[in-house]
C-alpha positions in Angstrom: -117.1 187.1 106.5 -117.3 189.2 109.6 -116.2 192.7 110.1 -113.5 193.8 113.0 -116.4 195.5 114.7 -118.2 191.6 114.5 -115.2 190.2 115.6 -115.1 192.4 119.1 -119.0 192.1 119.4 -118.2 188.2 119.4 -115.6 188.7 121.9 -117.4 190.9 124.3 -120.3 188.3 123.8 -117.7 185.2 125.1 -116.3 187.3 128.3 -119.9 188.8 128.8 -121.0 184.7 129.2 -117.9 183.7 131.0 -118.5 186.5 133.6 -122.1 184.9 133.5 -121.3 181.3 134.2 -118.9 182.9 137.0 -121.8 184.6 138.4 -124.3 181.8 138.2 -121.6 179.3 140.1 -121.5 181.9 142.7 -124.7 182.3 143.4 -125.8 178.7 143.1 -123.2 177.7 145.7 -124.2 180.3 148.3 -127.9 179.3 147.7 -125.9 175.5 148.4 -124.2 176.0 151.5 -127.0 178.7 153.3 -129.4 175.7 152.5 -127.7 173.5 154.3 -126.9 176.0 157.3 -130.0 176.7 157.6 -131.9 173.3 157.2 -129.4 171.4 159.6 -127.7 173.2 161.7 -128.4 176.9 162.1 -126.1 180.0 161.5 -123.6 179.1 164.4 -120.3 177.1 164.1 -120.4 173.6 165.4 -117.6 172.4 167.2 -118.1 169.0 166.1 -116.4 167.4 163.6 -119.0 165.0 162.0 -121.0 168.4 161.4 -118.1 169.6 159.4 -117.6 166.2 157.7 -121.0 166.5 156.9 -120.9 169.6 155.8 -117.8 169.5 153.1 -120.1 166.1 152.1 -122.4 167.8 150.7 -121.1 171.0 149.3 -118.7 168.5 147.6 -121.5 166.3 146.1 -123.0 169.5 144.6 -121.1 172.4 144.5 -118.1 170.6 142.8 -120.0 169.3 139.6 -121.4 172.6 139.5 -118.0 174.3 139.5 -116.2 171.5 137.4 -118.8 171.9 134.5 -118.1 175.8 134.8 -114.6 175.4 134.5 -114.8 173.4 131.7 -117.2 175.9 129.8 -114.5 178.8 130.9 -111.6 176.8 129.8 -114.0 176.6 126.6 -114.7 179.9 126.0 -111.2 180.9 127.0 -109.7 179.1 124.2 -112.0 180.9 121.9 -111.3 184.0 123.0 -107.8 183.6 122.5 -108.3 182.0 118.5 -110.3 185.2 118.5 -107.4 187.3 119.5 -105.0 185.3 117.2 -107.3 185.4 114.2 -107.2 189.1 115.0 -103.6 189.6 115.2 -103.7 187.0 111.3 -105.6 189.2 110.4 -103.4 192.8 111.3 -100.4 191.3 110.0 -102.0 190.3 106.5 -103.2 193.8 106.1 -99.8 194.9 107.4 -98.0 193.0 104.7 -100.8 194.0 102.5 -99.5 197.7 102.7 -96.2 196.8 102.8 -96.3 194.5 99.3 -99.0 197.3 98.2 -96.6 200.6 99.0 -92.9 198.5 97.2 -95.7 197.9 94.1 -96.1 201.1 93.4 -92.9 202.8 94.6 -91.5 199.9 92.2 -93.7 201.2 89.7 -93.0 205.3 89.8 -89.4 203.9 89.5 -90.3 202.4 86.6 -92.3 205.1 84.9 -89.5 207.3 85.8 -87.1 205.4 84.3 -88.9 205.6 81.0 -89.6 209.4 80.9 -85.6 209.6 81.3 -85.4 207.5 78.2 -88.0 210.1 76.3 -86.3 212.6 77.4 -82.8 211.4 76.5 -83.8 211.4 72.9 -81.8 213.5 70.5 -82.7 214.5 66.9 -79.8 215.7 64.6 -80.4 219.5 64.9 -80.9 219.3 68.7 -84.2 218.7 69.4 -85.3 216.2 72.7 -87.8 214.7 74.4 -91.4 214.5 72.9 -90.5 217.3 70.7 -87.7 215.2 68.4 -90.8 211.9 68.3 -93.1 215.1 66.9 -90.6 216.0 64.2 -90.0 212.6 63.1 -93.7 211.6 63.0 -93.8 215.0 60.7 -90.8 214.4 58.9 -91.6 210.3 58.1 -94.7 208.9 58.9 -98.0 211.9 59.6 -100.5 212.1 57.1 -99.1 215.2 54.9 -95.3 213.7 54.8 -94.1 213.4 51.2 -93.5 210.1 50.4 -90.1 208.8 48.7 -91.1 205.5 48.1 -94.4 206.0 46.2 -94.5 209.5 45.0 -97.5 208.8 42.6 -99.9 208.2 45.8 -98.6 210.8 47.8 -99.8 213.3 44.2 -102.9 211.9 44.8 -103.3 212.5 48.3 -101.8 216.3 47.0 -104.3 216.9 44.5 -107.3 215.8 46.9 -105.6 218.2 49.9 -106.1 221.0 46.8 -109.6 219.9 46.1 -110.5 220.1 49.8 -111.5 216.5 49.5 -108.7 215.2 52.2 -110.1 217.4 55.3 -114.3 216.4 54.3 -112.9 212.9 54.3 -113.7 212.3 50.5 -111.3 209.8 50.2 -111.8 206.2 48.5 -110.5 203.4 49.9 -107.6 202.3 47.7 -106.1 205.9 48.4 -106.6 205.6 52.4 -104.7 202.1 51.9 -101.7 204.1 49.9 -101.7 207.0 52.2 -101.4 203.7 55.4 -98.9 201.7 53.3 -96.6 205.2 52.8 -97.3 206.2 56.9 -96.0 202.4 57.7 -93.1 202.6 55.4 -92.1 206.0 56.5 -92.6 204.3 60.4 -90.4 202.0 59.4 -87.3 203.6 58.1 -87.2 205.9 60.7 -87.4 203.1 63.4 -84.8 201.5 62.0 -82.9 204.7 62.2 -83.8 205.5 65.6 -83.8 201.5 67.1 -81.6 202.3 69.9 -83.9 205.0 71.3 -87.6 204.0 70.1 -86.6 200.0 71.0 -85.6 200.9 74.5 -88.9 202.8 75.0 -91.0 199.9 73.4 -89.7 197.5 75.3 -89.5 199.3 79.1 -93.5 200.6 78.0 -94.4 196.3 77.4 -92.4 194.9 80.2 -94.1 197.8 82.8 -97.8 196.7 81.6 -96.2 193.4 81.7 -95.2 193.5 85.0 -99.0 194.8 85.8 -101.1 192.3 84.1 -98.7 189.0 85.5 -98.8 190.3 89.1 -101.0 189.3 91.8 -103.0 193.0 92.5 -106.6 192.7 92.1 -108.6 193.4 88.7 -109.3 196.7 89.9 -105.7 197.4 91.1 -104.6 196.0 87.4 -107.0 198.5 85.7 -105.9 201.1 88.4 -102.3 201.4 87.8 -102.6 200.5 84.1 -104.7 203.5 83.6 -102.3 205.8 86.0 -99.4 204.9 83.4 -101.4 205.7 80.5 -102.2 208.6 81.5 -98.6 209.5 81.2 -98.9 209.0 78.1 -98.8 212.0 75.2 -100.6 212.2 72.2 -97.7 211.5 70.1 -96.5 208.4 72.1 -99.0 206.1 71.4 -99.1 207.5 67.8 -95.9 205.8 68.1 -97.5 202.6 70.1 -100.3 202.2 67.6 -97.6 201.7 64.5 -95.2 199.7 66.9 -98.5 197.4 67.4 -98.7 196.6 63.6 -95.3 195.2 63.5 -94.4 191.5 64.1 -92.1 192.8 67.0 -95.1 194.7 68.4 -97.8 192.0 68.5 -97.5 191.4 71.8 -97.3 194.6 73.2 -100.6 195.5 70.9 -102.4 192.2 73.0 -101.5 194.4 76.2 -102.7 197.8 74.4 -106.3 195.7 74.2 -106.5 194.4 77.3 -106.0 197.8 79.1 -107.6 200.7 76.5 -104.1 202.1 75.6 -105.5 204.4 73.0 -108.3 205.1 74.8 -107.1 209.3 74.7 -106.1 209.1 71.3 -107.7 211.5 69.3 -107.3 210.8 65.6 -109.6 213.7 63.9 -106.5 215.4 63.0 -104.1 212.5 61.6 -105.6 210.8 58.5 -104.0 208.2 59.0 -104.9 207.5 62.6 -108.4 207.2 61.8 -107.6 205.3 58.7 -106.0 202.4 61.3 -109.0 203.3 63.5 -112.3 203.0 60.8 -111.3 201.3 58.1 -108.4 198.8 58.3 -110.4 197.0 60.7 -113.8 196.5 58.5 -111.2 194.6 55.9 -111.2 190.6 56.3 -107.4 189.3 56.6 -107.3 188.2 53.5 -108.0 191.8 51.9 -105.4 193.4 54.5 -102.9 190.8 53.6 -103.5 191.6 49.8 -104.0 195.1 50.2 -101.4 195.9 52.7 -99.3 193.2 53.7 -100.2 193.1 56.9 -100.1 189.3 58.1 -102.1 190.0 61.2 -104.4 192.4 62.3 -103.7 193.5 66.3 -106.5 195.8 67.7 -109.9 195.3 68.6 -112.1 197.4 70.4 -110.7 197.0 73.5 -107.5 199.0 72.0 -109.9 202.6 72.4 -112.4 202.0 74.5 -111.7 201.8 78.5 -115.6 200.7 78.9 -115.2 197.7 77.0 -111.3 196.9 78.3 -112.9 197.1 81.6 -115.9 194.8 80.9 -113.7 192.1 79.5 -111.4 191.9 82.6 -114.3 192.0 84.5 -115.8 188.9 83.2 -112.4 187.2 83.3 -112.5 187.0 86.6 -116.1 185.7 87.6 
């Protein structure tokens, strides 16, 4: 495919030939009529009328071929010239709508991120607390790695006595208790959702439809992985703590498909939430049929697309060649 600069070469090349064939036409029918002048009749103007007869004869017989085959090639090179000129103008208005389709995408999508920081920020805790700040309290208060648990005190005394020993910060910790302290985490994420639906569904939901909206539209796969990245960059730490758990639910499954696809938790630092890098090195290394056993968990959602950009990026990449 050519350039704009090789499309105006080409058309300087046409009008550079037309102005060519002009100029050869030209001079072949002076070089027509002085031959006859001078071969016949001399440089003077016979008042007879056979010499003019004659004359119109044979410029006729020779010049008009000449300049009927020239007009054909400039009617030619004419019409090119103007598919040039329309192909051009194509051209113009398909980047024009281009920019157009490109500038309502995205002021459609700062809209839409808008519109969900306005939900975050709309939440309300009990005592008064909004925004980010009232999903850090209830991540402390139901779900983070040192919350008491209601439901099954006896692992969260073992979890105490190994915070005592030192044994939970070096990461001394066997596997059954890591499963306990995920199983207390998911049933602590659980009551609290249900307790908060109205605000933490509205959020899940605007956050899938958005990436969505991304991943079914026609932008390129760089424009997908542009704009999906510019969103999750909007992203705080303790929203897509809040992601990650939504992703283990059966109402979350599909978001977590999307969280894959596009590196999600690709900033999520989990060196300071057990639990985090419990769902991050070691749920995944169980087959499904120890997770079902071990913690009910019917499916398992994340892959390694889910934290790494790199290899998010690779596998869009070879989805489209």
């Amino acid at each position: 495919m050519k350039n704009d600069d090789g499309d105006s070469d080409e058309g300087n090349a046409l009008l550079t030939q037309g102005y060519v064939i002009a100029a050869v036409i030209g001079v072949c029918s002076t070089l027509i009529v002085s031959t006859f002048i001078w071969r016949f009749h001399g440089f003077y103007f016979s008042s007879d009328s056979q010499h003019w007869g004659q004359f119109g004869d044979f410029v006729g017989g020779l010049v008009n071929p000449l300049v009927g085959v020239a007009t054909v090639l400039l009617v030619l090179i004419n019409i090119r010239i103007q598919q040039k000129e329309l192909k051009a103008s194509l051209k113009q208005i398909k980047h024009a709508n281009d920019l157009n389709a490109k500038q309502s995408f995205e002021q459609s999508l700062f809209a839409w991120l808008g519109t969900y920081r306005q939900l975050v920020d709309n939440i309300r805790d009990e005592d008064g607390t909004a925004g980010r700040l009232a999903l850090v309290a209830w991540h402390r208060s139901n779900f983070a790695s040192d919350t008491p648990s209601t439901s099954q005190p006896s692992a969260f005394a073992s979890i105490a006595k190994m915070i005592e020993r030192g044994d939970y910060l070096e990461g001394k910790m066997d596997l059954q208790t890591k499963l306990n302290l995920f199983i207390q985490a998911s049933e602590g994420y659980a009551r609290i959702f249900e307790k908060k639906r109205s605000d933490l569904d509205a959020l899940f939901r605007t956050l899938y439809r958005l990436f969505l909206w991304i991943d079914t539209s026609t932008l390129t796969t760089a424009e997908k992985r542009h704009y999906a990245s510019l969103v999750r960059a909007q992203l705080s730490w303790i929203e897509m703590v809040y992601l990650v758990f939504n992703g283990l639910t059966s109402q979350g499954k599909n978001f977590a498909a999307l969280c894959n696809k596009y590196a999600l938790f690709d900033n999520l630092a989990v060196n300071s939430e057990r639990v985090l890098e419990i769902i991050k090195c070691d749920l995944p290394n169980l087959n499904q049929d120890e997770l079902n056993v071990m913690t009910g968990l019917q499916h398992w959602p994340y892959d390694e697309g889910a934290i790494s950009s790199d290899v998010a990026w690779a596998r869009l990449v070879a989805a489209t060649t």
